[in-house]
ZAMAR-709141 format. One line per 8 residues: number of its first residue (from 1); their letters; for each residue x, y, z of C-alpha. Coordinates in Angstrom, 1 decimal. Example, Ala and Ser with C-alpha at 12.3 -4.5 7.8 and 13.67 -1.06 7.14 Angstrom:
BEGIN
1	AS	12.3 -4.5 7.8; 13.7 -1.1 7.1 .
//
This chain:
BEGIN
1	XXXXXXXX	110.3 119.7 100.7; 111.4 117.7 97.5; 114.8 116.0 98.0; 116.3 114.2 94.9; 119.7 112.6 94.7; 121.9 116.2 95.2; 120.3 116.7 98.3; 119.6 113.3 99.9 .
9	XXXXXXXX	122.9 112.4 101.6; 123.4 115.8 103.6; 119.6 115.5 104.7; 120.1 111.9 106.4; 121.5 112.8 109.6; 118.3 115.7 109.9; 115.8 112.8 108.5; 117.0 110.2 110.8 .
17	XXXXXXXX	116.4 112.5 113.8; 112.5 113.4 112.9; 111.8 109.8 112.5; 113.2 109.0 116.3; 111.4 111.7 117.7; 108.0 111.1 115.7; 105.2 109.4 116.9; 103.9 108.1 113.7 .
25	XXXXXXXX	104.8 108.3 109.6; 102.3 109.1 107.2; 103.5 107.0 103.3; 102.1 107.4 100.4; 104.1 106.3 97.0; 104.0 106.9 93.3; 104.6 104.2 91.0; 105.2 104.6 86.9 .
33	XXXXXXXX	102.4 101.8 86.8; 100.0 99.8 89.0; 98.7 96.4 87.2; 100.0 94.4 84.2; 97.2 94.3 81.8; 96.9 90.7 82.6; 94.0 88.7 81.1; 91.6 85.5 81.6 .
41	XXXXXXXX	92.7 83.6 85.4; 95.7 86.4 85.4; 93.1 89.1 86.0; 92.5 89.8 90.0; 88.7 88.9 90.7; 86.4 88.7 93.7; 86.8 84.9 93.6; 90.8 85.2 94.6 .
49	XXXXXXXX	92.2 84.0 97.9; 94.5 86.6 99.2; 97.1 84.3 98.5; 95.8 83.9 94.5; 95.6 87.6 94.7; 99.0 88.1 96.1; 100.7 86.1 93.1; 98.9 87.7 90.8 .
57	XXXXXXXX	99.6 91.6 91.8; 103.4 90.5 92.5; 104.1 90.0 88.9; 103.1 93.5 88.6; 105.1 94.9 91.2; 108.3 93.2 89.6; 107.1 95.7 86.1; 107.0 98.5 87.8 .
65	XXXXXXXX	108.8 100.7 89.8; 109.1 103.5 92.3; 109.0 106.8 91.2; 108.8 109.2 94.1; 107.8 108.2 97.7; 105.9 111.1 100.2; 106.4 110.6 103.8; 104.9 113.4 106.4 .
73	XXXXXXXX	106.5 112.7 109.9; 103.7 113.6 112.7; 105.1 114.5 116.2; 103.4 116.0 118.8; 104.8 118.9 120.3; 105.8 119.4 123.9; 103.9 121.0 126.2; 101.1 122.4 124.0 .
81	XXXXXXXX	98.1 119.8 124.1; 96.8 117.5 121.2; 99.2 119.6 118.8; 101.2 117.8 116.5; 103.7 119.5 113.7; 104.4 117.6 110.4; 107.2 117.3 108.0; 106.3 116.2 104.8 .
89	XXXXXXXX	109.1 115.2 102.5; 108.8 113.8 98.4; 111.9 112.0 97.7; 112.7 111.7 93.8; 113.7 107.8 93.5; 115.4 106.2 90.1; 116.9 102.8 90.5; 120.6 102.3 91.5 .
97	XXXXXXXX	123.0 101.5 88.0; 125.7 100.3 89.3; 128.5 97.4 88.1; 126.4 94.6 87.3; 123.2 96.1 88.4; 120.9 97.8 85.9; 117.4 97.1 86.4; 114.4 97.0 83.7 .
105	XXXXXXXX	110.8 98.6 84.3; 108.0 99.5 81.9; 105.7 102.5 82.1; 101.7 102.2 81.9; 100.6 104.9 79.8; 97.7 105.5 82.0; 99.8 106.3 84.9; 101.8 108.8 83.2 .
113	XXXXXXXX	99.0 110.5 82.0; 97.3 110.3 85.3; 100.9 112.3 87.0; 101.2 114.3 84.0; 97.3 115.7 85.0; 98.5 116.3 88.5; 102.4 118.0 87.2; 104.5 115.4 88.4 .
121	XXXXXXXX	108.3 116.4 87.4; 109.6 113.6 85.1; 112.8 115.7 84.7; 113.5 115.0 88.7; 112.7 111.5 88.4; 115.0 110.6 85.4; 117.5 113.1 85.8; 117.9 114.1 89.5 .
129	XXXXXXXX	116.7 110.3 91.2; 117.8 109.1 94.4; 119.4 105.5 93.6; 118.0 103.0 95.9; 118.4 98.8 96.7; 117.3 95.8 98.2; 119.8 93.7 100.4; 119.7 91.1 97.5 .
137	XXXXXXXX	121.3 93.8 95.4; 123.5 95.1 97.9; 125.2 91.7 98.7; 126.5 91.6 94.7; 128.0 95.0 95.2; 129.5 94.4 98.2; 131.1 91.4 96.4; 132.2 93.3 93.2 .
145	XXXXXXXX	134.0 95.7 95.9; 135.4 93.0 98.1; 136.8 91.3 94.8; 138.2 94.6 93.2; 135.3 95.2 90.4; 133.8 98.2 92.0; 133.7 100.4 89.3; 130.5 102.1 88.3 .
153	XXXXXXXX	128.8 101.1 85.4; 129.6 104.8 83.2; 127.2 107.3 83.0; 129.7 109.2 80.8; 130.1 107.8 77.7; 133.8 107.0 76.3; 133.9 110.0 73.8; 132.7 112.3 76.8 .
161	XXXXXXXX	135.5 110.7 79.3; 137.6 111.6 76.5; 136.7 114.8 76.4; 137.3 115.3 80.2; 141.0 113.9 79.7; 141.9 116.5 77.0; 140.5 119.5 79.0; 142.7 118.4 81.6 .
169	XXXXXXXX	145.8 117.8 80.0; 145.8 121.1 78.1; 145.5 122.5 81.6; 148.3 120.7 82.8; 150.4 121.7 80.0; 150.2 125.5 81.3; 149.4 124.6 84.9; 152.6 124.8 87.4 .
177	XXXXXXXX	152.4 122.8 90.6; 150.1 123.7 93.3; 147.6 124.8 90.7; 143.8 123.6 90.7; 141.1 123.5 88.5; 137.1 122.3 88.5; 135.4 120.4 86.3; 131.6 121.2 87.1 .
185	XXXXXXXX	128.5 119.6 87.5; 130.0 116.0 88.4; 128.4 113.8 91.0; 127.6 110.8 92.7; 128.9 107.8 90.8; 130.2 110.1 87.8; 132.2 112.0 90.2; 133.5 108.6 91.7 .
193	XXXXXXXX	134.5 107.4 88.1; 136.1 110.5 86.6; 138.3 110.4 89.4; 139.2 107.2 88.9; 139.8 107.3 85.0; 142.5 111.0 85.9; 143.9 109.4 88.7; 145.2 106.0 86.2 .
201	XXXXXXXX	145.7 108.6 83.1; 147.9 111.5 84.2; 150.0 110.9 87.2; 150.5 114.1 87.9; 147.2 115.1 89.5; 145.5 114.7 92.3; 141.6 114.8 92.0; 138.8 115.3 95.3 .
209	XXXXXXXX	135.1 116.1 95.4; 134.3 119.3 96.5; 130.6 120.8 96.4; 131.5 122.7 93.1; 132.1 119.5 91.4; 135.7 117.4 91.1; 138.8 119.5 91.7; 141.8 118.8 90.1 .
217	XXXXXXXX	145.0 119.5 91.7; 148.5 119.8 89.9; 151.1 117.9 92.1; 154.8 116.1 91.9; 155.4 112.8 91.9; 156.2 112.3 95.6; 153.2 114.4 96.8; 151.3 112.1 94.3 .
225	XXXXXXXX	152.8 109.2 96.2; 152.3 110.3 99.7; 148.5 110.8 98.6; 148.1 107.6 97.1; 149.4 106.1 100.7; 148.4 108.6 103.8; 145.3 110.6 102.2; 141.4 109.3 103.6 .
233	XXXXXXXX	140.4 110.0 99.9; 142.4 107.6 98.8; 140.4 104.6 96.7; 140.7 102.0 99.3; 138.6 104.8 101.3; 136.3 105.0 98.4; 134.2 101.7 98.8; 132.4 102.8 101.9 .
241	XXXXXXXX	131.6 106.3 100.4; 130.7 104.2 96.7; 128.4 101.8 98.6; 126.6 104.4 100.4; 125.3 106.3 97.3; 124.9 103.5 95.7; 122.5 102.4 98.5; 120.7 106.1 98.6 .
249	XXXXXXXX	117.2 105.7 99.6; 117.7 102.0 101.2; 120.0 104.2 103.4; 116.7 105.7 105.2; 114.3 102.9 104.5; 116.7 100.8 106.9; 116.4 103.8 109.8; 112.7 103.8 109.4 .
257	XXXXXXXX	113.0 100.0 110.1; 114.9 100.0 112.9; 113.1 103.2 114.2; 110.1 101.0 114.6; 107.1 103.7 114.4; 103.8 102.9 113.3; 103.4 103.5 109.6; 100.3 104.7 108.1 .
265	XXXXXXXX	98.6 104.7 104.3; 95.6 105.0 102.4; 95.1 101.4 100.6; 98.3 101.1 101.6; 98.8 97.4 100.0; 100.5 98.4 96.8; 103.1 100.3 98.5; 103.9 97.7 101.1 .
273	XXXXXXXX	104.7 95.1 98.0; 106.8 97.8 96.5; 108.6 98.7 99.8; 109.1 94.9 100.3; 110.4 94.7 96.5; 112.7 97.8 96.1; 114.0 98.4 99.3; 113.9 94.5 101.7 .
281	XXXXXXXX	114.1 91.5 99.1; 112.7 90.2 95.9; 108.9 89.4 96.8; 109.0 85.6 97.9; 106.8 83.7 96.0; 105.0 82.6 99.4; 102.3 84.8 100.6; 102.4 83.9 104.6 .
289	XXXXXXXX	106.3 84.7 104.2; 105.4 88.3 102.8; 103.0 88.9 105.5; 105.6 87.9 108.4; 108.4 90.0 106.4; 106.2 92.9 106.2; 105.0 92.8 110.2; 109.0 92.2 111.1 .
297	XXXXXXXX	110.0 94.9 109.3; 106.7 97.4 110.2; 104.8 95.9 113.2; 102.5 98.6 113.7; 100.5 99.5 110.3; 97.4 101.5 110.0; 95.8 101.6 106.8; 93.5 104.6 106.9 .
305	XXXXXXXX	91.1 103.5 104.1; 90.6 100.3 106.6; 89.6 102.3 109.2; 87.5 105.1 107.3; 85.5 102.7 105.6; 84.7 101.0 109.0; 83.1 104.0 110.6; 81.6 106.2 107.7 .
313	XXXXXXXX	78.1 104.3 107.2; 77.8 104.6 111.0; 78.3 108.1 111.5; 76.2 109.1 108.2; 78.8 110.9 106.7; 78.6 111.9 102.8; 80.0 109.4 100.4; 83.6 110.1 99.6 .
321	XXXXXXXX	85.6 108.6 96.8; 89.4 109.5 97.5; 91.8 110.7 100.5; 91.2 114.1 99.6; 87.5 114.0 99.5; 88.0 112.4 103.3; 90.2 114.9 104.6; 87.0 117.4 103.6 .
329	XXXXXXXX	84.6 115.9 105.5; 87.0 115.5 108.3; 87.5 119.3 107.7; 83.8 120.4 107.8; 80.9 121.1 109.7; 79.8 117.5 109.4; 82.2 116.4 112.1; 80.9 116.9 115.3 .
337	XXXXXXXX	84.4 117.0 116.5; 85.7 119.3 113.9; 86.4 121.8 116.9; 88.1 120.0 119.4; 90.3 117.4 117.3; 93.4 117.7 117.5; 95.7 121.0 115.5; 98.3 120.3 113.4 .
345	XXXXXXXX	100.8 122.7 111.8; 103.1 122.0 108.8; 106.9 122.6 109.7; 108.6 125.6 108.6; 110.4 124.0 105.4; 107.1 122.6 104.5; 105.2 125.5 104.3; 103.5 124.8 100.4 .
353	XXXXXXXX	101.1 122.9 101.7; 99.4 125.3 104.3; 97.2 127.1 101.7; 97.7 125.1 98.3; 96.9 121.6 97.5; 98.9 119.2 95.8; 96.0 115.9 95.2; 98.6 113.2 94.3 .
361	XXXXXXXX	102.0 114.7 95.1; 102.9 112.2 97.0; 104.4 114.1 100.7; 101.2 115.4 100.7; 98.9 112.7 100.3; 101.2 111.2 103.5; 100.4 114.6 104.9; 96.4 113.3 104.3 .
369	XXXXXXXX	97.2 109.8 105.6; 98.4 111.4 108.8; 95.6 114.2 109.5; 93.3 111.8 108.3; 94.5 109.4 110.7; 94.8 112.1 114.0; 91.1 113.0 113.1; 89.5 109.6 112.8 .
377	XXXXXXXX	91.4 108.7 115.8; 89.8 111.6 118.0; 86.3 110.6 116.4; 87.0 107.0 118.1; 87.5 108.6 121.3; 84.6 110.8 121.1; 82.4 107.6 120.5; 83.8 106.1 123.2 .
385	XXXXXXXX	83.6 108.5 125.5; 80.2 109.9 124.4; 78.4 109.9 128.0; 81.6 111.3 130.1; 84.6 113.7 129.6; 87.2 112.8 127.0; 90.2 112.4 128.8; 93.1 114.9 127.6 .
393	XXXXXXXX	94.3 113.4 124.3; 97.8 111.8 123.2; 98.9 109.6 120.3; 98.9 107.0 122.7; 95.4 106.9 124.1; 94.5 107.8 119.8; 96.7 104.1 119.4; 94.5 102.3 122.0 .
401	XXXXXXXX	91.4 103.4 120.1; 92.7 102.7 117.0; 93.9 98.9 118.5; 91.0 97.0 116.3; 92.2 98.3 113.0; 95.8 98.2 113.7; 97.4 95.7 110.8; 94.5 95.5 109.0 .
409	XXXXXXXX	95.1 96.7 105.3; 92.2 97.2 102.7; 92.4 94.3 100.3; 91.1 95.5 96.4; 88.9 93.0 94.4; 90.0 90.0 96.3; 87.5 87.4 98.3; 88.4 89.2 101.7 .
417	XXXXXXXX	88.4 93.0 101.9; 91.5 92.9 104.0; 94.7 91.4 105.3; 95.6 91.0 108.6; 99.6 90.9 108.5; 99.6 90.1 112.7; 97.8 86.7 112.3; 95.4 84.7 110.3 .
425	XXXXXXXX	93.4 86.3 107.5; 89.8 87.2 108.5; 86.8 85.3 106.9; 85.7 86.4 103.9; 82.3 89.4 104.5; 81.4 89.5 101.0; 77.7 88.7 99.5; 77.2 85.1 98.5 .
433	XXXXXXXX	77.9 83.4 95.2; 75.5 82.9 92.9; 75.0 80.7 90.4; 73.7 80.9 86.9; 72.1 78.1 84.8; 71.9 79.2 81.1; 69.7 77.5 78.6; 69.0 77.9 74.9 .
441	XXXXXXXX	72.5 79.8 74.6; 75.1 77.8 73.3; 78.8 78.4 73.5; 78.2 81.7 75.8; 82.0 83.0 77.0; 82.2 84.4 80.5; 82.5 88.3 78.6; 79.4 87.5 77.0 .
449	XXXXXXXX	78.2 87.0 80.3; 79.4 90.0 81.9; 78.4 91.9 79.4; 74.6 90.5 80.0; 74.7 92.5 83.4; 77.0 95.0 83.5; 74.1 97.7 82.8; 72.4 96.6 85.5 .
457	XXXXXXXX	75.7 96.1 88.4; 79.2 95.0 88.3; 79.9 91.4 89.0; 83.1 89.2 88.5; 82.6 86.2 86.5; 84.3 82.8 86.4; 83.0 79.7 84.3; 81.7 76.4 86.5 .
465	XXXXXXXX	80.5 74.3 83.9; 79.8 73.9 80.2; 76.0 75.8 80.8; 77.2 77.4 84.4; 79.0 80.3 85.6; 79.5 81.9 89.0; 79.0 85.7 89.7; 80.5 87.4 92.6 .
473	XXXXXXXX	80.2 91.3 93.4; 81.0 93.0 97.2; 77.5 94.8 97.6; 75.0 92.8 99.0; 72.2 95.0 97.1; 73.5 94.1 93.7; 73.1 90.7 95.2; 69.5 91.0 95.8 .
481	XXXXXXXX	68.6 93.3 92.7; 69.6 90.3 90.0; 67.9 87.6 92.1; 64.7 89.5 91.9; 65.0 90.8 88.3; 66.0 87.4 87.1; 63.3 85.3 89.2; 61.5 84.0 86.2 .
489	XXXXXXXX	63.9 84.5 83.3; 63.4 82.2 80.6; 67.1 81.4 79.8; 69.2 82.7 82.7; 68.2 80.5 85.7; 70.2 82.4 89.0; 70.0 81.2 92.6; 72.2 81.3 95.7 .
497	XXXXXXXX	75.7 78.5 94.6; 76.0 76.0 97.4; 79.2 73.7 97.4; 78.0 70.6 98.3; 75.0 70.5 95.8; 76.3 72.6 92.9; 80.5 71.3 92.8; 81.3 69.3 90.1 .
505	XXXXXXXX	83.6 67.8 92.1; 81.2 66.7 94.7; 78.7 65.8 92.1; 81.1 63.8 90.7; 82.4 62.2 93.7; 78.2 61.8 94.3; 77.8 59.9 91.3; 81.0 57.6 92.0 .
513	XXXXXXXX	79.9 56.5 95.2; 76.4 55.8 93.8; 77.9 53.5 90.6; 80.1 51.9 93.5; 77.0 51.3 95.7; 75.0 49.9 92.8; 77.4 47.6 91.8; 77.7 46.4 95.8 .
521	XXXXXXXX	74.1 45.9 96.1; 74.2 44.4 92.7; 77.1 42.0 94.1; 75.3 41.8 97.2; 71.9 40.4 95.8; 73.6 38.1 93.1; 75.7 36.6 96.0; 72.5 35.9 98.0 .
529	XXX	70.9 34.2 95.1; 73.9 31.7 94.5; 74.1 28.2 95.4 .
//
């Protein structure tokens, strides 16, 4: 089901009820970039702290923005056992233009090729784009309203309101009172302001919004009056109705808040800066205060590549690459649970999904999160129960399986492979540092020295000294493969970095303390020989 901004308000009250009664929400989002083409100590490495990580991708988010947002809301259904029915929604997003507010993103060319491959609709984006908000934004509109400045920043250029004035006035001209007419295709804010600009231009008229578009009514001057001062359409009625569309998406993103269900993703990082971002606040410059933000807001979060990852060397399944290529294996013969997992059915609005795929439309990757998640989840509970029955399945007894991974989200290129958003980070489980000595090769640039062993693996470079440079990948075997090709190099000199002996601060600090000790003893000795 695609909703865009026609479609959005009349579907809140029918949204807002499958959220209370779900027992978890698949997300998966589409952005019209993902990283800034940052370069040098801007570029995310291995080396980076997930705080150093955080900074860096944040600058990123603030580029880019939200361009549609896929959520598949999983509930189990009564009285049939371990069956579960899914609504998966894509809702077009565009940022809110409204008064003062009129936001700037870019586009990364590589992302619009990569939604162009997979027919994302531009047309619905740009054209047809539910507005949306964070409560930073929202404040300043409530203020503009509060103060009188409400109007909407003009979608209709002057010439085109002009144009709207004259077709109505030639109408009135023939038009006897009680007579109406309809000026088509007007909406949200636009519909707002072009009543607005009649109403203070001819007053004569009376305007409203129907579902046709605005309807303009004919009337005398003391049915105008009584309007103006009894009717509910009046514009001192009009703020509540203008902040609500102006709010749009943030609308919903508030009910999934307070509805307080779990939320699952795939590598669900990116989207949790963006939901932070677009719809909560600006992204605080302090990384602890995004993670408690984040768990406030969503305090159960289930990242399914987290959990996936955790399990698939174990059970020897085929190596998989992307969501889809998980939900396959889930899906085949190579699950030894394939048969008895749990069934789940697409509702009856959703039905697209049932025999085509859509890779990368973003409802139905959350459709993926979710099966993905049911699946894995039943595969957990088979483990556990492997020597006795498996007692009769729920979402709950799938949560208490689940209970390790639960707020642990899969970190990319960082020096821990996830974030734990209920508590302190875990230790870092990557391979070990190395360090490389280079002789006979003046003036060598870390990209020299990348390019030295890419053929051979992939590993993140970062200059230590003058003549040494630290390497850092996250497979151990790439780890062992350029210690033993490298053993007796004549020029590149690798080994296993240890702080204490190889840190030019501590060799500094080593070589202080010895000049200090020398000069005691020195003092020491000459103070002995003294009269």
């Amino acid at each position: 089901m695609d909703i865009g901004a026609d479609e959005f308000e009349e579907s809140l009250p029918l949204l807002q009820e499958l959220v209370l009664g779900a027992d978890f929400v698949g997300l998966d989002i589409e952005f019209t970039g993902l990283r800034s083409n940052l370069s040098g100590p801007q570029q995310i490495s291995l080396f980076d702290l997930p705080s150093e990580w955080y900074l860096k991708t944040r600058q990123s988010v603030q580029q880019f923005t939200i361009c549609q947002i896929g959520l598949s809301v999983f509930s189990s259904i009564e009285g049939e056992s371990n069956k579960y029915v899914a609504h998966s929604c894509n809702f077009f997003l565009f940022p809110t233009t409204f008064g003062v507010l009129d936001s700037e993103f870019s586009f990364q060319a590589s992302s619009v090729q990569f939604l162009n491959q997979y027919g994302f609709d531009y047309n619905k984006f740009l054209k047809n784009g539910i507005p949306y908000m964070n409560e930073e934004q929202e404040k300043k509109i409530k203020h503009n309203i509060l103060t009188g400045n409400w109007k909407v920043r003009s979608s209709l250029d002057k010439e085109q309101i002009k144009v709207v004035i004259d077709e109505v006035t030639r109408w009135l001209d023939l038009a006897e009172e009680g007579d109406w007419m309809t000026l088509p295709g007007i909406a949200g804010f636009q519909a707002f302001e072009i009543q607005l600009v009649l109403r203070k231009a001819l007053p004569d008229i009376w305007t409203a919004l129907r579902d046709q578009g605005v309807v303009v009514k004919k009337v005398s001057t003391q049915h105008r009056w009584y309007l103006e001062n009894t009717s509910c359409d009046r514009e001192s009625c009009w703020k509540e109705k203008i902040l609500l569309s102006a709010r749009g998406f943030s609308v919903f993103f508030q009910m999934l808040v307070k509805a307080r269900k779990p939320l699952v993703g795939h590598n669900m990082m990116m989207d949790l800066l963006h939901l932070h971002e677009k719809f909560f606040r600006p992204l605080p410059e302090s990384y602890d205060e995004f993670k408690l933000n984040i768990h406030n807001l969503f305090p159960v979060l289930i990242d399914t590549k987290n959990v996936t990852k955790d399990i698939w060397k174990e059970l020897n399944f085929p190596k998989v690459s992307n969501l889809s290529e998980v939900y396959e294996v889930l899906n085949s013969d190579v699950n030894p649970t394939k048969n008895s997992g749990p069934v789940i059915i697409h509702a009856s609005r959703c039905e697209k999904y049932v025999e085509t795929k859509y890779p990368h439309e973003a409802a139905y990757d959350a459709f993926l999160c979710g099966s993905v998640l049911l699946k894995v989840a039943h595969l957990l509970l088979w483990k556990v129960h492997s020597a006795i029955p498996i007692p009769e399945p729920s979402f709950p007894l799938y949560l208490d399986v689940l209970a390790p991974y639960v707020n642990q989200v899969n970190l990319i290129r960082a020096g821990v492979p996830k974030i734990n958003f209920a508590g302190p980070d875990f230790p870092s489980i990557r391979p070990p540092i190395l360090i490389l000595t280079v002789r006979r090769w003046p003036g060598v640039s870390e990209q020299q020295v990348y390019r030295e062993f890419q053929n051979l693996c992939k590993f993140d470079v970062r200059r230590l000294t003058r003549s040494q440079f630290l390497l850092m990948t996250n497979k151990f075997k790439d780890t062992r493969s350029i210690l033993k090709e490298y053993k007796c190099h004549p020029t590149l000199q690798i080994s296993l970095y240890r702080y204490w002996r190889h840190s030019p601060n501590i060799n500094c600090l080593l070589r202080v303390c010895g000049i200090v000790t020398t000069w005691a003893f020195i003092a020491f000795l000459l103070g002995r020989a003294g009269p």
